[in-house]
mmCIF file of the N, C-alpha and C atoms, coordinates in Angstrom:
data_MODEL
# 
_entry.id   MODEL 
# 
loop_
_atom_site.group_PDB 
_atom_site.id 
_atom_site.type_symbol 
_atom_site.label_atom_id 
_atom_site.label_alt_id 
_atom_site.label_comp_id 
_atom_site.label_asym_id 
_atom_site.label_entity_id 
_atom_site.label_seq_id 
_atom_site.pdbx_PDB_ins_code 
_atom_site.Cartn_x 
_atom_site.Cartn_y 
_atom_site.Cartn_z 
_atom_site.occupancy 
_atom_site.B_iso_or_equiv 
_atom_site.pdbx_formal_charge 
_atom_site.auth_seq_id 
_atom_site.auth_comp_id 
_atom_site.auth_asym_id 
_atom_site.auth_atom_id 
_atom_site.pdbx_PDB_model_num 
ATOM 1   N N  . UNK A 1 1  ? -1.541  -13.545 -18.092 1.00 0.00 ? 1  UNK A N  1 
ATOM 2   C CA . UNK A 1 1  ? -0.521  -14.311 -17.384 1.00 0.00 ? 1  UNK A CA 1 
ATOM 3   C C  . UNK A 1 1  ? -0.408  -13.805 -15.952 1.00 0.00 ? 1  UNK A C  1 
ATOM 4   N N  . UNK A 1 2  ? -0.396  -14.453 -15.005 1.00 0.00 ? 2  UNK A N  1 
ATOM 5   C CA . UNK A 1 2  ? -0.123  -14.384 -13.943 1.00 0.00 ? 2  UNK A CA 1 
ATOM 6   C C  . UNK A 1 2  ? 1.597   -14.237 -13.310 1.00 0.00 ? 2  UNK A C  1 
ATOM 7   N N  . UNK A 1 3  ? 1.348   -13.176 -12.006 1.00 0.00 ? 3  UNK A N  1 
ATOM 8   C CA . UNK A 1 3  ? 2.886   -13.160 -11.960 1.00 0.00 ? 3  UNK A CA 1 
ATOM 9   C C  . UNK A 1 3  ? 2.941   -13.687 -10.611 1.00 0.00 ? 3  UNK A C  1 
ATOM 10  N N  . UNK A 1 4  ? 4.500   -13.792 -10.219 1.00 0.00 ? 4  UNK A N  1 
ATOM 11  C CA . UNK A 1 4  ? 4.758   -14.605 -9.071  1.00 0.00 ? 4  UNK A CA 1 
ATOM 12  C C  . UNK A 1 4  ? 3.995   -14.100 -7.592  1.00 0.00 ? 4  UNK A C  1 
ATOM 13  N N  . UNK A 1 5  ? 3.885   -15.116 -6.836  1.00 0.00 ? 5  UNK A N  1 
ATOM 14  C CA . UNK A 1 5  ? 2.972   -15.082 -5.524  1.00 0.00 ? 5  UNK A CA 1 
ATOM 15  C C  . UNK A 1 5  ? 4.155   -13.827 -5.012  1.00 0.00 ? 5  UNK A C  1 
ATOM 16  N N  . UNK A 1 6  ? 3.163   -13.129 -4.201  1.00 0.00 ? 6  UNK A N  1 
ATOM 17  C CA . UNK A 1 6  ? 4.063   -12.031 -3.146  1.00 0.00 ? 6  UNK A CA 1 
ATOM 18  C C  . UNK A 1 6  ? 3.926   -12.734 -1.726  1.00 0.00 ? 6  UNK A C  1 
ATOM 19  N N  . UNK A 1 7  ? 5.531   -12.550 -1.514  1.00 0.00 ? 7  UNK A N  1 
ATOM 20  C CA . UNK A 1 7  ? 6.166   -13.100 -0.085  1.00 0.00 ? 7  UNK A CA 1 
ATOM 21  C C  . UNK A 1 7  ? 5.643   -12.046 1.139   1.00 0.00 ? 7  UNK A C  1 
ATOM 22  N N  . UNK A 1 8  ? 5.922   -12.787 2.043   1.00 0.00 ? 8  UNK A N  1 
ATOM 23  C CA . UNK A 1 8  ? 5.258   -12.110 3.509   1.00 0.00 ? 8  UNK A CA 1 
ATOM 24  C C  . UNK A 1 8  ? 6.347   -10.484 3.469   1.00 0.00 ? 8  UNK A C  1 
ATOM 25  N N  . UNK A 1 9  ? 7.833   -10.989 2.919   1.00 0.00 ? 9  UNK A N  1 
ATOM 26  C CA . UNK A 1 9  ? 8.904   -10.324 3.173   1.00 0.00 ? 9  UNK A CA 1 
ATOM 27  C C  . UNK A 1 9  ? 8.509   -9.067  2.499   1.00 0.00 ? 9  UNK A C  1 
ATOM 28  N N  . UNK A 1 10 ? 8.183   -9.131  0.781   1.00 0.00 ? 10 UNK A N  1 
ATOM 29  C CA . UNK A 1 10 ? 7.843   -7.866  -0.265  1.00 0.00 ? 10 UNK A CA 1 
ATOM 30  C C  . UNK A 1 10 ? 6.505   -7.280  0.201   1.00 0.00 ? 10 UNK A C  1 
ATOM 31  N N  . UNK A 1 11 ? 5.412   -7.906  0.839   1.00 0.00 ? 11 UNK A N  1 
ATOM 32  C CA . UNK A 1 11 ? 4.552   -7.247  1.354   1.00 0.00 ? 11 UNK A CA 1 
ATOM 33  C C  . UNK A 1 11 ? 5.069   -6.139  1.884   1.00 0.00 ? 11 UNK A C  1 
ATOM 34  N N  . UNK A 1 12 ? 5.638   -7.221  3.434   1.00 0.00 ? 12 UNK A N  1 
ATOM 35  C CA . UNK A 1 12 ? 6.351   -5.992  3.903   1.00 0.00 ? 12 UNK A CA 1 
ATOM 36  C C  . UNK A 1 12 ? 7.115   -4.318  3.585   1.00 0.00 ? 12 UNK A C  1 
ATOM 37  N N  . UNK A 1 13 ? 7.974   -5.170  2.725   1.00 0.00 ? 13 UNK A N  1 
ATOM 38  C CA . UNK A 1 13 ? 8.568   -3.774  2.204   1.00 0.00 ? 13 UNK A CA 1 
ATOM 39  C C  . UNK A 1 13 ? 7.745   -2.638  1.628   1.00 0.00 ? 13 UNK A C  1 
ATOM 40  N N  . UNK A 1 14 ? 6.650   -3.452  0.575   1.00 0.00 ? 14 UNK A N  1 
ATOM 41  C CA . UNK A 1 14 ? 5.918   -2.550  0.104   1.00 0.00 ? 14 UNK A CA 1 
ATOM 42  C C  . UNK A 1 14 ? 5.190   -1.938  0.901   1.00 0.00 ? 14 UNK A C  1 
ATOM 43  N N  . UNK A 1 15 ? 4.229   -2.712  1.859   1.00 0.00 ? 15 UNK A N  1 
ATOM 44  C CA . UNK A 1 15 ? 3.555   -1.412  2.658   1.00 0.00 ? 15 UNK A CA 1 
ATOM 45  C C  . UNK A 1 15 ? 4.322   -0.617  3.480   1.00 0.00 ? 15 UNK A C  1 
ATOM 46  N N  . UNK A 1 16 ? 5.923   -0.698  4.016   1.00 0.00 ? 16 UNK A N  1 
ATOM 47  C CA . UNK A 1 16 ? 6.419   0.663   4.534   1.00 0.00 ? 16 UNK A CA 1 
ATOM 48  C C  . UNK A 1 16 ? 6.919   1.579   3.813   1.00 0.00 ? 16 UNK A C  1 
ATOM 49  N N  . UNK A 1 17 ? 7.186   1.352   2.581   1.00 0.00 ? 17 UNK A N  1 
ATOM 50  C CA . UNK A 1 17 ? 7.705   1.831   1.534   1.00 0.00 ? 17 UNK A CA 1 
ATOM 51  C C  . UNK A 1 17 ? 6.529   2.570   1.016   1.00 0.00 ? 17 UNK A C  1 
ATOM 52  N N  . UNK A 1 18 ? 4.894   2.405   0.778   1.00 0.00 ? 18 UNK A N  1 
ATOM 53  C CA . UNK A 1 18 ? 4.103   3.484   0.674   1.00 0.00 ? 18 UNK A CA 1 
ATOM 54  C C  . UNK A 1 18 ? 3.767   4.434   1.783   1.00 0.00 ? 18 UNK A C  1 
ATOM 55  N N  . UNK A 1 19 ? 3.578   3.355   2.987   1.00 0.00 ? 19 UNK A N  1 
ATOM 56  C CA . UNK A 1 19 ? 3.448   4.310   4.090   1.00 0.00 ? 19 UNK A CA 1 
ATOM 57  C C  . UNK A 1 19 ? 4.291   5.212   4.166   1.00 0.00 ? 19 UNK A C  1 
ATOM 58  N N  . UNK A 1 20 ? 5.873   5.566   3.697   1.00 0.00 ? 20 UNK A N  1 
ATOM 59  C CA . UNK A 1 20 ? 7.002   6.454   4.274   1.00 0.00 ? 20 UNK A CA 1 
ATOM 60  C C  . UNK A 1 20 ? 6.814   7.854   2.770   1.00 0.00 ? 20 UNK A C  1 
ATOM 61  N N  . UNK A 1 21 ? 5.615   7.075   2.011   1.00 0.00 ? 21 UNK A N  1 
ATOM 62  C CA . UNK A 1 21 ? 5.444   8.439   1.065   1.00 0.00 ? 21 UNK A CA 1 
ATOM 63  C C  . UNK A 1 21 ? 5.969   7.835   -0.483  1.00 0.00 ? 21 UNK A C  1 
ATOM 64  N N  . UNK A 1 22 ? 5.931   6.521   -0.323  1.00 0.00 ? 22 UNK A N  1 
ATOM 65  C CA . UNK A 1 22 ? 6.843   6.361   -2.394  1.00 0.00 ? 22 UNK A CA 1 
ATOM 66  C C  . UNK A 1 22 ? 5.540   6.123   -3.561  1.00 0.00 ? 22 UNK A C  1 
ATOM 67  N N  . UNK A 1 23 ? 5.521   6.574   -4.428  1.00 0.00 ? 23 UNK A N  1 
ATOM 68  C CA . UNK A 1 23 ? 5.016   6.594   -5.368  1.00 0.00 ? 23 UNK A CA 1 
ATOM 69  C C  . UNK A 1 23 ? 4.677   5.443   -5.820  1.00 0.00 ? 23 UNK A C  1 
ATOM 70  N N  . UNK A 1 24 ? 3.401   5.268   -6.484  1.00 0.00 ? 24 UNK A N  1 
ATOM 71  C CA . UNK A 1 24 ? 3.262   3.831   -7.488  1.00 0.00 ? 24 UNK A CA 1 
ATOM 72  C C  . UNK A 1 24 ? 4.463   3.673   -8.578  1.00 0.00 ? 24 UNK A C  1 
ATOM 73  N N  . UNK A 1 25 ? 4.799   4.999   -9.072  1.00 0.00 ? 25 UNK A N  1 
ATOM 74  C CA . UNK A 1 25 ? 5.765   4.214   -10.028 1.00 0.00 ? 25 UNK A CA 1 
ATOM 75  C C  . UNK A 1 25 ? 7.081   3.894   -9.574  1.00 0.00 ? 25 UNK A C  1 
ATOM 76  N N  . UNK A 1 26 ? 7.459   4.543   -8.384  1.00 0.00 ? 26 UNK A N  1 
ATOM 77  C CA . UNK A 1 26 ? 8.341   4.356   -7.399  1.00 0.00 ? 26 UNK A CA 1 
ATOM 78  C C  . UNK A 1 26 ? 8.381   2.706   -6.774  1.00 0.00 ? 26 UNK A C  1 
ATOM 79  N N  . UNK A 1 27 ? 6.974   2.256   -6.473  1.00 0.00 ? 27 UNK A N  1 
ATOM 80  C CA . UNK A 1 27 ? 7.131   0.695   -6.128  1.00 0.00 ? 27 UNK A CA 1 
ATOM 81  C C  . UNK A 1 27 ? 7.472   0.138   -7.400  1.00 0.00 ? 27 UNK A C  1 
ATOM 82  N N  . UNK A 1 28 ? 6.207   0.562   -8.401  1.00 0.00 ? 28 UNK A N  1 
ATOM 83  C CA . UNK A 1 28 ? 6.628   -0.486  -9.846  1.00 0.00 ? 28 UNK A CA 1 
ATOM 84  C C  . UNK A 1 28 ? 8.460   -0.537  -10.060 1.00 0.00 ? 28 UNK A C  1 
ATOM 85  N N  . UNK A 1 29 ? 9.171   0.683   -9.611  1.00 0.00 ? 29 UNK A N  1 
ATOM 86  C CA . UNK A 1 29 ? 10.552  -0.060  -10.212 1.00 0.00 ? 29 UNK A CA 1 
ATOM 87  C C  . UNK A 1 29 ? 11.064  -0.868  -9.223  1.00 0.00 ? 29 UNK A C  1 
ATOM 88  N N  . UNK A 1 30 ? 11.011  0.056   -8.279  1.00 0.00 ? 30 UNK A N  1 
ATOM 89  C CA . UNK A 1 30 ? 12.050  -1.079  -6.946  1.00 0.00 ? 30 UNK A CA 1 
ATOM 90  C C  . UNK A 1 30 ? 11.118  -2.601  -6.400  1.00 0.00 ? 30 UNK A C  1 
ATOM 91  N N  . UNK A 1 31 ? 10.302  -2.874  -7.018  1.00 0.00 ? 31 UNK A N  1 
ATOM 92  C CA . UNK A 1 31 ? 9.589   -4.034  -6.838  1.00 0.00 ? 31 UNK A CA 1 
ATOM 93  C C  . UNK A 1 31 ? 9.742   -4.967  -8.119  1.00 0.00 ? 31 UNK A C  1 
ATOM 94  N N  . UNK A 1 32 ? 9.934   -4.843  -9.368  1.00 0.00 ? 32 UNK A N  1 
ATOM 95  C CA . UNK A 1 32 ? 9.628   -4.748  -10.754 1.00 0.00 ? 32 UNK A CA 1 
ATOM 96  C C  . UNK A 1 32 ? 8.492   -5.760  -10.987 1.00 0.00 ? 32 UNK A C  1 
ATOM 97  N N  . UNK A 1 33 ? 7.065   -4.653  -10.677 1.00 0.00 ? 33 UNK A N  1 
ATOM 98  C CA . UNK A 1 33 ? 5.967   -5.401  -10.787 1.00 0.00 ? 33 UNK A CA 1 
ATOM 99  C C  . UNK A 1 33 ? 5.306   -4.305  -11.697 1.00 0.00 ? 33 UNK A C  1 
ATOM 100 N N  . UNK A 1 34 ? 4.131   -4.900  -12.404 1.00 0.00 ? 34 UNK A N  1 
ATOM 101 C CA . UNK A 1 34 ? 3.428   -3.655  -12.998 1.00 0.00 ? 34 UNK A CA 1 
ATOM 102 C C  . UNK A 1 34 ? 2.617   -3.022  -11.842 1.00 0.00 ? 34 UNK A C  1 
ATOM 103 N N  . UNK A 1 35 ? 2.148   -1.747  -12.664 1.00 0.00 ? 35 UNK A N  1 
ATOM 104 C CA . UNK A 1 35 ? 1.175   -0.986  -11.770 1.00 0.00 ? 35 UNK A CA 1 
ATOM 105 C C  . UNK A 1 35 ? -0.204  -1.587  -11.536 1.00 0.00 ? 35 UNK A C  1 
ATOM 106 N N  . UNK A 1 36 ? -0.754  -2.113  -12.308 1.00 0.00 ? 36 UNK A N  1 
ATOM 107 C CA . UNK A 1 36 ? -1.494  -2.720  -11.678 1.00 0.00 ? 36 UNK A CA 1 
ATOM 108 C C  . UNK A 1 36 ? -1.705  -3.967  -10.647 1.00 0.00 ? 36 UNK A C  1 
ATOM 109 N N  . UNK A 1 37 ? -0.461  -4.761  -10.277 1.00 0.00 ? 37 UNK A N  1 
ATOM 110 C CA . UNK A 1 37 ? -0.014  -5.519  -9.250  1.00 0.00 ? 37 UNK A CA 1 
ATOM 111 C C  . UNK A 1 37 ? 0.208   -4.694  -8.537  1.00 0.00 ? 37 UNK A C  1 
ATOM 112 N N  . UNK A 1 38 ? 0.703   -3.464  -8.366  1.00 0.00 ? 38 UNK A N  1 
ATOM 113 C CA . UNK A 1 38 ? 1.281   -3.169  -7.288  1.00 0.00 ? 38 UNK A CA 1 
ATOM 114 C C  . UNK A 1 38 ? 0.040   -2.157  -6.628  1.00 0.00 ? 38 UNK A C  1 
ATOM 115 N N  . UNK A 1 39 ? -0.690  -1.907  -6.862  1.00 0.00 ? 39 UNK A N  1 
ATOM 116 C CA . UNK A 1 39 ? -2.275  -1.423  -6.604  1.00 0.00 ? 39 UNK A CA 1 
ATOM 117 C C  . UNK A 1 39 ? -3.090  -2.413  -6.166  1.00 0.00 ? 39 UNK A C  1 
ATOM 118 N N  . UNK A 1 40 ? -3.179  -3.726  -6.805  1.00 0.00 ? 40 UNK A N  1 
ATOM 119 C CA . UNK A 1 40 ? -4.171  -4.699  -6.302  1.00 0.00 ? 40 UNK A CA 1 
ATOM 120 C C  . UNK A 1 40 ? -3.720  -5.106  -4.823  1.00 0.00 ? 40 UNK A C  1 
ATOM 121 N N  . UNK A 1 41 ? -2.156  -5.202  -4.635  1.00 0.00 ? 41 UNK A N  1 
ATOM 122 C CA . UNK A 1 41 ? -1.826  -5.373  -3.424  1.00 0.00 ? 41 UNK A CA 1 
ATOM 123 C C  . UNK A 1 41 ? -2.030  -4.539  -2.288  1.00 0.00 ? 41 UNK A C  1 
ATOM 124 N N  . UNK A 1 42 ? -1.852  -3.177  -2.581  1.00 0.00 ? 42 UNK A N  1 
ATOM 125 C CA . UNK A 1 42 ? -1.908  -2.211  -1.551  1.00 0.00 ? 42 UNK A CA 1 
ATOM 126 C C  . UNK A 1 42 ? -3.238  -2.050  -1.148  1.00 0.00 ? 42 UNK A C  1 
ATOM 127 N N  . UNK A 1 43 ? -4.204  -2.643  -2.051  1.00 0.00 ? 43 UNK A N  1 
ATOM 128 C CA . UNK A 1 43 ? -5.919  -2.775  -1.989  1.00 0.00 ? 43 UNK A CA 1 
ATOM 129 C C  . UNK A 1 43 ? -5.592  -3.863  -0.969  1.00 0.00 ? 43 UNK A C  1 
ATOM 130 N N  . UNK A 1 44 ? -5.344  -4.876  -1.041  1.00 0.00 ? 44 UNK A N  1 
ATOM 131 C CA . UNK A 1 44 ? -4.864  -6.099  -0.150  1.00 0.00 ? 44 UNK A CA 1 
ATOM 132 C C  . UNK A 1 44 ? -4.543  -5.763  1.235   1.00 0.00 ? 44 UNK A C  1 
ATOM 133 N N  . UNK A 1 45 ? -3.654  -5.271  1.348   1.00 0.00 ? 45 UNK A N  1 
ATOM 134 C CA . UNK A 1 45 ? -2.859  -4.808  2.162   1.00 0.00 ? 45 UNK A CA 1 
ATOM 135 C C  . UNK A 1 45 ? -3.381  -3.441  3.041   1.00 0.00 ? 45 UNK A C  1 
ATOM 136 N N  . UNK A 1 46 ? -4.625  -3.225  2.848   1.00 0.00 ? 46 UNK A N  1 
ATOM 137 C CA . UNK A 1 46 ? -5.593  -2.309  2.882   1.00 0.00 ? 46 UNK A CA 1 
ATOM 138 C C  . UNK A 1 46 ? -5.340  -0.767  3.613   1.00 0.00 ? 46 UNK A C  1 
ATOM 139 N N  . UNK A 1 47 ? -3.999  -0.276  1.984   1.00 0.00 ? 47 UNK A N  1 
ATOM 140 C CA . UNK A 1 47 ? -3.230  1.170   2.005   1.00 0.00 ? 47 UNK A CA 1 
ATOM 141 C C  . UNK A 1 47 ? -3.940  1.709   1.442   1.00 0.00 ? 47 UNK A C  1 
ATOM 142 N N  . UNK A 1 48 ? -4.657  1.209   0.090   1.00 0.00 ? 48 UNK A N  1 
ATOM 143 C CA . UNK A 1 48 ? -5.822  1.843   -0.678  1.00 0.00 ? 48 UNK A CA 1 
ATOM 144 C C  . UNK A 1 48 ? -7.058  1.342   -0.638  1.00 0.00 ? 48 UNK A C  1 
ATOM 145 N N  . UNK A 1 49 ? -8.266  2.430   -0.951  1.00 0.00 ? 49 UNK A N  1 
ATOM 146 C CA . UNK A 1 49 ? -9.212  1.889   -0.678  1.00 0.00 ? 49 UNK A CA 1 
ATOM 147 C C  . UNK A 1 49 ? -9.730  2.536   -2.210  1.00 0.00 ? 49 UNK A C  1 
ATOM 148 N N  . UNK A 1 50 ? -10.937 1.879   -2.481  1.00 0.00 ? 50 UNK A N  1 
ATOM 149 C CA . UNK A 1 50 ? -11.272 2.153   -4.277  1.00 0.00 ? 50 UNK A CA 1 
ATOM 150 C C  . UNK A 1 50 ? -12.309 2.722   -3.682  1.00 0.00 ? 50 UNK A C  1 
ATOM 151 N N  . UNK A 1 51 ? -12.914 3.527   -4.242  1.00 0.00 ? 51 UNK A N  1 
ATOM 152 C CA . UNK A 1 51 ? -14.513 4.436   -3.993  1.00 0.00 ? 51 UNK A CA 1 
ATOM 153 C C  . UNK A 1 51 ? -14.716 5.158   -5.450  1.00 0.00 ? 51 UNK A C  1 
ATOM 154 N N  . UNK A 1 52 ? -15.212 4.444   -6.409  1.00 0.00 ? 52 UNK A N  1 
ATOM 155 C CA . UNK A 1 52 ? -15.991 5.170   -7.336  1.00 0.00 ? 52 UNK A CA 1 
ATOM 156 C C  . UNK A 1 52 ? -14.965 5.429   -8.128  1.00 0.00 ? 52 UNK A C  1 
ATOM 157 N N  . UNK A 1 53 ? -14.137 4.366   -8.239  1.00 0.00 ? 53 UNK A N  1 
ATOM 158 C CA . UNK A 1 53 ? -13.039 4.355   -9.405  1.00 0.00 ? 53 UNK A CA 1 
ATOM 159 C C  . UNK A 1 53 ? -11.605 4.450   -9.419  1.00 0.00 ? 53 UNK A C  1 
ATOM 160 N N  . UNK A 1 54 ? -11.621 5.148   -8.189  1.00 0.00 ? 54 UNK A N  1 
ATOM 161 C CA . UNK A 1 54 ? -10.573 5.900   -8.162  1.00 0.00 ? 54 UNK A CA 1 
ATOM 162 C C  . UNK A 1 54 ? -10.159 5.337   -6.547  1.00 0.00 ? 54 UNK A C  1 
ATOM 163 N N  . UNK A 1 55 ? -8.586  5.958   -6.531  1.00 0.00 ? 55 UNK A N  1 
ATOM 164 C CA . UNK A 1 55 ? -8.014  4.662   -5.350  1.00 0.00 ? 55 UNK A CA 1 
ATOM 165 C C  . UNK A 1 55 ? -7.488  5.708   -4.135  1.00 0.00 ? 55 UNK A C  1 
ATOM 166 N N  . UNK A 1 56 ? -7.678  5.641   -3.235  1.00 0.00 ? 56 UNK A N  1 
ATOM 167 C CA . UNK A 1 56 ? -7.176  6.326   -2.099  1.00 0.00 ? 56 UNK A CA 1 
ATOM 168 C C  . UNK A 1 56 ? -6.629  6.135   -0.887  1.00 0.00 ? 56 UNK A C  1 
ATOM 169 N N  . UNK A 1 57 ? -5.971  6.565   -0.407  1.00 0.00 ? 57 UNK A N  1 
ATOM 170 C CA . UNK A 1 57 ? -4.880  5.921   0.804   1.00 0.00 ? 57 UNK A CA 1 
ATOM 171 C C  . UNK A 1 57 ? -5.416  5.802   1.981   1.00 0.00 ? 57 UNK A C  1 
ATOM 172 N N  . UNK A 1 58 ? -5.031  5.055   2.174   1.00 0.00 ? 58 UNK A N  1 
ATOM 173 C CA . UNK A 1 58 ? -5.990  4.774   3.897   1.00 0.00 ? 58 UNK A CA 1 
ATOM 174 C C  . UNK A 1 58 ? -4.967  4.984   4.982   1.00 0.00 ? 58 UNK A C  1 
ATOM 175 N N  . UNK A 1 59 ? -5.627  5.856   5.995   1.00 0.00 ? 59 UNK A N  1 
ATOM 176 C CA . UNK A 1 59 ? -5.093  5.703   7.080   1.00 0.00 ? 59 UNK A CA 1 
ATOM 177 C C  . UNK A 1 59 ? -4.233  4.939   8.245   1.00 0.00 ? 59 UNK A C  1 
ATOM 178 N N  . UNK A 1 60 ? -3.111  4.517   7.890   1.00 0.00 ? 60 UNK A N  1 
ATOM 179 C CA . UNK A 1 60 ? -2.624  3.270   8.613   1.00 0.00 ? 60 UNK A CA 1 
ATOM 180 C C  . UNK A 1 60 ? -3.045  3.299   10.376  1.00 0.00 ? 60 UNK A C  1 
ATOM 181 N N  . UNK A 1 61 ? -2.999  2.222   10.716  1.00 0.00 ? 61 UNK A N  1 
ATOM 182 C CA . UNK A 1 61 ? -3.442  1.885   11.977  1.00 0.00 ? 61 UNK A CA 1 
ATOM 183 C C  . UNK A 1 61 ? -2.467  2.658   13.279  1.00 0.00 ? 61 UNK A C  1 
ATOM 184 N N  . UNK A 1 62 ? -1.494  2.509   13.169  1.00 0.00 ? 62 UNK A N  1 
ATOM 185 C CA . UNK A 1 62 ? -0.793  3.240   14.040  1.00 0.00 ? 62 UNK A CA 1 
ATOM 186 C C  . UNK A 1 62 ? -0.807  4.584   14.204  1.00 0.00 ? 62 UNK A C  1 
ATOM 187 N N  . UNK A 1 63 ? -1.291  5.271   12.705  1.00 0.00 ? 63 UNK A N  1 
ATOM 188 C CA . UNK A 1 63 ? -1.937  6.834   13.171  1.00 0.00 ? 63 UNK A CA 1 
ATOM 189 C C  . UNK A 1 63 ? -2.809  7.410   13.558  1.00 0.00 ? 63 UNK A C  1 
ATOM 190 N N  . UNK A 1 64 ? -4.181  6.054   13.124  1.00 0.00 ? 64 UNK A N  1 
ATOM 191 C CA . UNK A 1 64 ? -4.986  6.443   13.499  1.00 0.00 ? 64 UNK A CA 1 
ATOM 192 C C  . UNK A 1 64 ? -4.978  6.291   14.852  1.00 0.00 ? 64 UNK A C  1 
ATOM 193 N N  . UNK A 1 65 ? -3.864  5.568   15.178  1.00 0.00 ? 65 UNK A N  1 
ATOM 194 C CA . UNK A 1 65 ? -4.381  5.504   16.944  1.00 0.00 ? 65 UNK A CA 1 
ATOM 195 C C  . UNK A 1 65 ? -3.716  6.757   17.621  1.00 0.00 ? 65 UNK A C  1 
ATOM 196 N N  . UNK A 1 66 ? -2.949  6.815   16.553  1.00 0.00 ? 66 UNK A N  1 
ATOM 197 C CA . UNK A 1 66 ? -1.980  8.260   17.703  1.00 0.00 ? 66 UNK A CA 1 
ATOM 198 C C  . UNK A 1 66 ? -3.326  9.185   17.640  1.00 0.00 ? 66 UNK A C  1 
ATOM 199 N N  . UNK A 1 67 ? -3.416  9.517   16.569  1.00 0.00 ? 67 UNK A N  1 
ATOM 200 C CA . UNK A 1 67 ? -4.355  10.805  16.307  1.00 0.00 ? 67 UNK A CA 1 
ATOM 201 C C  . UNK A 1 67 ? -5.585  10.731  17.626  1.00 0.00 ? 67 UNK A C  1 
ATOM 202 N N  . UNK A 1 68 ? -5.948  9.526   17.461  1.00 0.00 ? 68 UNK A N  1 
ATOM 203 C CA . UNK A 1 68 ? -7.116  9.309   18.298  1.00 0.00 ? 68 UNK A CA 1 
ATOM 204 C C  . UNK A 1 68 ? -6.513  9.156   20.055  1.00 0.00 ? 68 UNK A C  1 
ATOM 205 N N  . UNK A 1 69 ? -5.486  9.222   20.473  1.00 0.00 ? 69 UNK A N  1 
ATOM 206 C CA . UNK A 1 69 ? -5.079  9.337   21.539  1.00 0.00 ? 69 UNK A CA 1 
ATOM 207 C C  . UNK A 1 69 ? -4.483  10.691  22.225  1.00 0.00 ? 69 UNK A C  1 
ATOM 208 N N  . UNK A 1 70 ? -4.327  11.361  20.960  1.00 0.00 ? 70 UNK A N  1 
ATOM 209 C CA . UNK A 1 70 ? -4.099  12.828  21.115  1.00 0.00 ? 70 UNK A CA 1 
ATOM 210 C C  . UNK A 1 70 ? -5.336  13.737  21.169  1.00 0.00 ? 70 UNK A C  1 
ATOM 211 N N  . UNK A 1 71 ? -6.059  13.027  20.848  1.00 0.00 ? 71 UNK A N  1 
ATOM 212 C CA . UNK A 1 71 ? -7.441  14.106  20.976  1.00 0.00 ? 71 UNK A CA 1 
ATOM 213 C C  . UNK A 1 71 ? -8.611  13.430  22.721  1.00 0.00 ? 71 UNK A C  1 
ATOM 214 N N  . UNK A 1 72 ? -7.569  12.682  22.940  1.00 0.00 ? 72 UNK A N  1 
ATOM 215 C CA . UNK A 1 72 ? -7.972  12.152  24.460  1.00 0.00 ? 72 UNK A CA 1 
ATOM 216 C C  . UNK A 1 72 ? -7.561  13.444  25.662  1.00 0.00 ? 72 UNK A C  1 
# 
């Protein structure tokens, strides 16, 4: 079964809400989505990246630019 479409708005929340450090099971409640929705999105939303099974956080854009402007 399929669950409801995600709004521009819950995107939102969700990707600052991982970016600021919250847990998957931390989204699964305050979102009330399963864990695996709430992973396929952040894959979406491209917070995680999959490599060989396993899921890992990606660098958001705004740090990478700081980082990369600090080493200017």
């Amino acid at each position: 079964m399929k669950g409801a479409p995600w709004t521009a708005e819950e995107n939102a929340k969700l990707a600052e809400a991982f970016d600021a450090g919250a847990t998957i099971d931390e989204l699964v409640a305050s979102h009330e989505r399963t864990g695996n929705a709430i992973v396929t999105q952040l894959v979406r939303l491209r917070r995680l990246t999959e490599h060989r099974g396993a899921y890992h956080r990606t660098t958001p854009w705004a740090t990478f630019k700081k980082i990369k402007e600090l080493g200017q």
